[in-house]
C-alpha positions in Angstrom: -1.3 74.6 60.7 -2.4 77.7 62.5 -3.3 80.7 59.8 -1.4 84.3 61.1 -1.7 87.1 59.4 1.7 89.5 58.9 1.1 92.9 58.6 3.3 93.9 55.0 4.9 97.2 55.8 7.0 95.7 58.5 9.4 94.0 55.7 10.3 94.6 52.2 8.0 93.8 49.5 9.9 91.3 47.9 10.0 89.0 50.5 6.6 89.0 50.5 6.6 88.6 46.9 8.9 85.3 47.4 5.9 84.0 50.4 3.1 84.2 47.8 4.4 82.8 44.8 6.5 80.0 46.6 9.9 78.9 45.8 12.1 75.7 44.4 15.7 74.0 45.5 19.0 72.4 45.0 19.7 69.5 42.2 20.3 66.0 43.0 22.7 63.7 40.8 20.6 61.2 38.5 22.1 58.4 40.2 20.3 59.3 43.7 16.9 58.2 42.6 15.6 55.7 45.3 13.1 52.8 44.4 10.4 53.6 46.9 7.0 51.9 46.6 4.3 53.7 44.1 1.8 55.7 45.4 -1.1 57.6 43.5 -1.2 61.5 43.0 -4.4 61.4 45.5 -1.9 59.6 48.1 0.9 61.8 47.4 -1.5 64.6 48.2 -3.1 63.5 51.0 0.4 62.9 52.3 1.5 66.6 51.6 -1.2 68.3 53.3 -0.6 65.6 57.0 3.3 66.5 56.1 2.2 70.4 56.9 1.2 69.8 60.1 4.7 69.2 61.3 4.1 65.8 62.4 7.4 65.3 63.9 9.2 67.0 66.9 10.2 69.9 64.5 12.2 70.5 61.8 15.6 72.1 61.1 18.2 72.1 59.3 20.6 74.2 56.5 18.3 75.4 53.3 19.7 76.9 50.1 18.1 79.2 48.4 18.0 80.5 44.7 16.4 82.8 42.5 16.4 83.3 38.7 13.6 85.5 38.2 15.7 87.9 35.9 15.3 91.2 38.0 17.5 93.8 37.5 20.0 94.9 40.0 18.4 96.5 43.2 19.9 99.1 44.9 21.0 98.6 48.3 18.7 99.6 51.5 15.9 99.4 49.6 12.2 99.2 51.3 11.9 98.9 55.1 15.2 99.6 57.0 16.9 96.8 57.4 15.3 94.7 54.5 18.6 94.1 52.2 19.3 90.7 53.6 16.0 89.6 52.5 15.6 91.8 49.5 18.7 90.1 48.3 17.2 86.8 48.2 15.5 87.0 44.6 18.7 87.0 43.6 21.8 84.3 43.0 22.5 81.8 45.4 21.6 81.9 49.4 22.6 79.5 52.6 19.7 79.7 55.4 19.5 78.0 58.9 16.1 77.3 59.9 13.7 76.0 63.4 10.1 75.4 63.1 8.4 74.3 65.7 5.1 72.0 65.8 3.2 75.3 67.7 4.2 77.9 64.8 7.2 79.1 65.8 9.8 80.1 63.4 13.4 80.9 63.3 15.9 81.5 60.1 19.3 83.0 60.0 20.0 84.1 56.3 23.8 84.1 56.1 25.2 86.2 53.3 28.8 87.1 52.3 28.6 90.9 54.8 25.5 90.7 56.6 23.4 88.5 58.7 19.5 88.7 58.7 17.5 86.6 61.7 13.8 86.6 61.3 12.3 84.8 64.9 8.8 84.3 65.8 7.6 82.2 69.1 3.9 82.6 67.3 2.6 85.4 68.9 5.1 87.9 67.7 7.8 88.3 64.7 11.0 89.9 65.2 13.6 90.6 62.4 16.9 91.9 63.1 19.8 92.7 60.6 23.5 92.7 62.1 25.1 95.5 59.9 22.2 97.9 61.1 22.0 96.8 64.5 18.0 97.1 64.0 14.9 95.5 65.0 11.3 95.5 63.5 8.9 93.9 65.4 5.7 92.6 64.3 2.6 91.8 66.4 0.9 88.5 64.6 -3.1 88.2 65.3 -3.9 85.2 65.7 -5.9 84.6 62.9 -7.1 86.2 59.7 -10.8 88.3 60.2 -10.9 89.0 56.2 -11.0 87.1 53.5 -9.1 90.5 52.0 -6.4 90.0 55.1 -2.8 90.3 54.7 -1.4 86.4 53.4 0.1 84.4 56.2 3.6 85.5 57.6 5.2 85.6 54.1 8.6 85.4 56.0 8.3 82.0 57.5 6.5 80.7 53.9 10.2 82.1 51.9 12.2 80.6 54.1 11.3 77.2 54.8 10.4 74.8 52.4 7.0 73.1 54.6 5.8 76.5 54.8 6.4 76.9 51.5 4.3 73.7 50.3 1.7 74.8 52.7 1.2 77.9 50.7 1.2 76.1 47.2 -1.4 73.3 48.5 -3.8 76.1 49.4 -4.2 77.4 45.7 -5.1 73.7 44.8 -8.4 73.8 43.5 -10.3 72.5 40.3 -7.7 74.1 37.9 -4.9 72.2 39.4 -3.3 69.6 37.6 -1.6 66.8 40.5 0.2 64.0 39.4 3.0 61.6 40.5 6.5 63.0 39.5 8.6 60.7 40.6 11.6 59.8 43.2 14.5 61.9 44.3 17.0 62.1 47.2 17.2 65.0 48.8 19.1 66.5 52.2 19.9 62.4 52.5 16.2 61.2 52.7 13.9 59.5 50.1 11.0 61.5 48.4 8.7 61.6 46.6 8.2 64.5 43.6 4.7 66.0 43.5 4.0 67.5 40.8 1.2 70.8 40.6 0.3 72.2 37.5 -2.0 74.9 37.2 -4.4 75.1 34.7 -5.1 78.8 34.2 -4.3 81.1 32.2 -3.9 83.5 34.9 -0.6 83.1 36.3 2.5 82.6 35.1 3.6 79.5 36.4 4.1 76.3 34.7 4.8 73.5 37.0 5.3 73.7 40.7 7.5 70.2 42.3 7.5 69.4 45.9 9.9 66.6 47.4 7.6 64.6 50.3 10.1 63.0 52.7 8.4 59.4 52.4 8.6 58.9 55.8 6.9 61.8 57.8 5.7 63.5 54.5 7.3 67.4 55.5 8.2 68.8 52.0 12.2 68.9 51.7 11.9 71.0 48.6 10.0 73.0 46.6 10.8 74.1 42.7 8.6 76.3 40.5 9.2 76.6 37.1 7.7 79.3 34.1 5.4 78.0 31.3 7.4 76.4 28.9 10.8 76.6 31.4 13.1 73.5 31.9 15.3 75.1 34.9 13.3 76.8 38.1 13.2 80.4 38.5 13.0 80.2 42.2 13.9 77.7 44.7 14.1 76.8 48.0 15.7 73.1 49.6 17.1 71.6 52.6 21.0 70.0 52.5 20.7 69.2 55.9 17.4 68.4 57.4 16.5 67.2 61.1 13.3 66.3 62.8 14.7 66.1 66.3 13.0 68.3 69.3 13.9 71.8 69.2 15.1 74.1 72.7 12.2 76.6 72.8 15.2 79.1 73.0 15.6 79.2 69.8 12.1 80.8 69.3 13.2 83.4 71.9 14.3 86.9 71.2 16.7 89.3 73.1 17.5 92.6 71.6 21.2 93.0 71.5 22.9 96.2 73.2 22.2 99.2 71.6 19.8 97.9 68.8 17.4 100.5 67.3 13.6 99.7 66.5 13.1 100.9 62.9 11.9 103.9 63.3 14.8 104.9 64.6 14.9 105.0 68.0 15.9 102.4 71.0 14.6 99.0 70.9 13.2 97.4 74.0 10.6 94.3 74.3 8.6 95.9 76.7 7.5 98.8 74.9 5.0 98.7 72.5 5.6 101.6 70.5 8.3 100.3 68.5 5.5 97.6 67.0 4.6 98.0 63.4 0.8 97.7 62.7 -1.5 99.6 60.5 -4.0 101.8 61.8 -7.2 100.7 62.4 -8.6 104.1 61.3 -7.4 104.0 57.6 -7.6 100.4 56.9 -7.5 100.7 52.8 -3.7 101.8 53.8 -2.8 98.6 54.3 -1.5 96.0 52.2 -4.3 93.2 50.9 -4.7 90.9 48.4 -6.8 90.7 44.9 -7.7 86.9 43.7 -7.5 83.6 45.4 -5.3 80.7 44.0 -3.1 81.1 41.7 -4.7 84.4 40.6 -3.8 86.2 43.6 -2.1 89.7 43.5 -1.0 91.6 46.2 -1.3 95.0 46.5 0.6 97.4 48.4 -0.5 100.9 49.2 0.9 104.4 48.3 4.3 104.8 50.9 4.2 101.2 51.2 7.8 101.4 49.9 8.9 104.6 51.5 11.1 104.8 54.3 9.7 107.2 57.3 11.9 110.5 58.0 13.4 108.6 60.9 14.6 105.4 59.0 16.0 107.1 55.8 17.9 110.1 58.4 19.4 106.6 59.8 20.5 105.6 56.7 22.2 108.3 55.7 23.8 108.5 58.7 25.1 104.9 58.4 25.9 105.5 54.4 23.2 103.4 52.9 20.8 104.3 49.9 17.5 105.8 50.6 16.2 105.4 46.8 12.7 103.7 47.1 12.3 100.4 45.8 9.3 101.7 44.0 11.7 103.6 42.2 14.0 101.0 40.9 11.1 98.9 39.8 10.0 102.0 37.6 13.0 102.7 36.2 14.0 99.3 34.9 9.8 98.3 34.0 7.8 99.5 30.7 5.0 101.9 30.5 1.7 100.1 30.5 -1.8 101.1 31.0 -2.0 102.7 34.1 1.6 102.4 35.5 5.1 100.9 34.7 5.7 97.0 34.4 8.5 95.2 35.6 8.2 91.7 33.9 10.5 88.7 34.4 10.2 85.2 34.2 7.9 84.5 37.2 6.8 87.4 38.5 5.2 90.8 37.4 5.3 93.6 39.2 3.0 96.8 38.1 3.7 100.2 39.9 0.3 102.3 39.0 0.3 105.7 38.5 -1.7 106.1 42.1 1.1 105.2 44.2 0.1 101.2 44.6 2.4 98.5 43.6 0.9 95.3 42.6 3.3 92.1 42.6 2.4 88.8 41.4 3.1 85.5 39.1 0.1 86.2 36.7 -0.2 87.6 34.0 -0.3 91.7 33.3 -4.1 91.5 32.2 -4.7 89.6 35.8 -2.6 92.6 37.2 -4.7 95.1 35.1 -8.2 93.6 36.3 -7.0 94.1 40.2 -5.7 97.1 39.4 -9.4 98.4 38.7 -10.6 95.9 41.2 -12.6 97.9 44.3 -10.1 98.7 46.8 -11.5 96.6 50.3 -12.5 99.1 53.2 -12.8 96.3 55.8 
């Protein structure tokens, strides 16, 4: 599939947290295993990586989501404006709709108790609009990455969908990885097969990563990631209802809705570009980039990365949100480390240095410490 890169400071943190790290589903009664003929972990692989290629018309279909990272509570309105939809999802329980199309577009409606989040992208350009708000951001994808320090691939799409998800994981595959046959299980009503990735680093912080390959087309169904040493997943991501029928390009089309705001602040149209997101090309160690490849990679978000701009936190007052920084939350529930304050939990670690940067990943704080001190890229 087709690398884009998604420039960070368009969307709250976490949910870029949730793209690189990769997340894991729903249960499935004991007396659902299928018999299904053996394969070898080499097949099994072989099979995930055609099975991310979308070899079907698309796929789509009702995902739940779950987290159990152990964060503390987040305040409301934190990070980018209109970002607590997403932000909410490394917490509890979620229901998503999703559309992914066999030419990269993207579609996913996160449905929560108050509030409605749609994130839509027809592969040239990612919009993401929240209901309460009535806002849009829009994001400009390039079409493909000219660093190997880029931003990682549109974090949203990985979070969301379980096949992007995969796709992520099978990347950090390399000699350190453990792959081995896990077994059978039924999931959204179709036969798979459980893939399990073990890394073998002492790096990161995760233990055992299982993806469920539909045995018939091999798209991954569901993803689980699990802690050293943990029996439950902290994070997960899995289809109930799954479909690989054609999919009306509609659905990969957006139309502002009356009196939407961009967020900055002001008026949202499509036609002008003004209301795009992008860093500038003149400061380019002000964007977010990553430290590490595998499953040693950190991200690391620049000073203000976190801060909303006059216009979007004058907006939230105005509509009676919180304008507290995420930066700040993470600060005030973390522990004073070497160079900044640490936010540990299960899965991930996040380090807020004393320069302003935030660094979020599922290693471990001396991998976080080494990229803090890492050279900061200028290209």
């Amino acid at each position: 599939m087709r690398d884009r890169a998604w420039w960070l400071r368009a969307v709250s943190p976490p949910v870029v947290v949730g793209a690189v790290i990769a997340v894991a589903a729903i249960g499935v009664p004991a007396d659902a295993t299928p018999n299904l003929p053996t394969k070898t972990a080499q097949e099994l692989l072989t099979m995930a990586t055609a099975g991310t290629d979308v070899p079907v018309n698309g796929i789509s279909g009702d995902v739940a989501e779950k987290a159990s990272l152990g964060l503390p509570a987040l305040p409301s309105g934190t990070g980018s404006s209109g970002s607590g939809g997403l932000t909410g999802l490394l917490s509890g329980t979620h229901a998503l709709r999703v559309w992914i199309g066999k030419a990269g577009q993207f579609r996913a409606q996160v449905l929560d108790t108050l509030d409605e989040t749609d994130v839509v992208s027809d592969g040239t350009d990612l919009y993401m609009y929240v209901y309460s708000t009535n806002t849009v951001t829009h994001v400009a994808l390039p079409t493909k990455l000219g660093s190997s320090h880029a931003a990682p691939t549109q974090p949203t799409a990985a979070s969301l969908a379980p096949s992007q998800l995969a796709a992520e994981v099978l990347k950090a595959i390399n000699p350190s990885t453990d792959v081995s046959f896990g077994g059978t299980a039924n999931v959204a009503g179709h036969d798979t097969y459980l893939l399990d990735v073990r890394p073998r680093t002492a790096d990161t912080t995760v233990g055992l990563v299982q993806i469920a390959l539909d045995s018939a087309t091999g798209v991954a169904l569901r993803v689980q990631i699990f802690a050293h040493g943990a029996s439950s997943a902290a994070l997960s991501v899995g289809f109930t209802k799954v479909s690989f029928a054609a999919i009306d390009a509609s659905q990969f089309h957006f139309t502002p809705p009356p009196g939407a705001q961009s967020s900055a602040g002001t008026p949202f149209t499509k036609a002008a570009p003004s209301t795009t997101t992008q860093p500038s090309k003149s400061a380019p160690a002000a964007k977010p980039y990553v430290i590490g490849t595998g499953w040693s990679t950190v991200l690391v978000l620049p000073r203000g990365a976190l801060t909303p701009k006059p216009a979007q936190q004058e907006t939230r007052r105005q509509r009676g949100g919180n304008s507290d920084s995420l930066t700040s939350a993470l600060t005030a529930a973390g522990v004073r480390v070497d160079g900044g304050t640490l936010l540990e939990t299960k899965l991930l670690n996040v380090l807020s240095a004393d320069d302003g940067r935030l660094l979020v990943g599922a290693v471990t704080l001396a991998t976080l410490e080494k990229a803090l001190h890492a050279p900061i890229p200028t290209g």
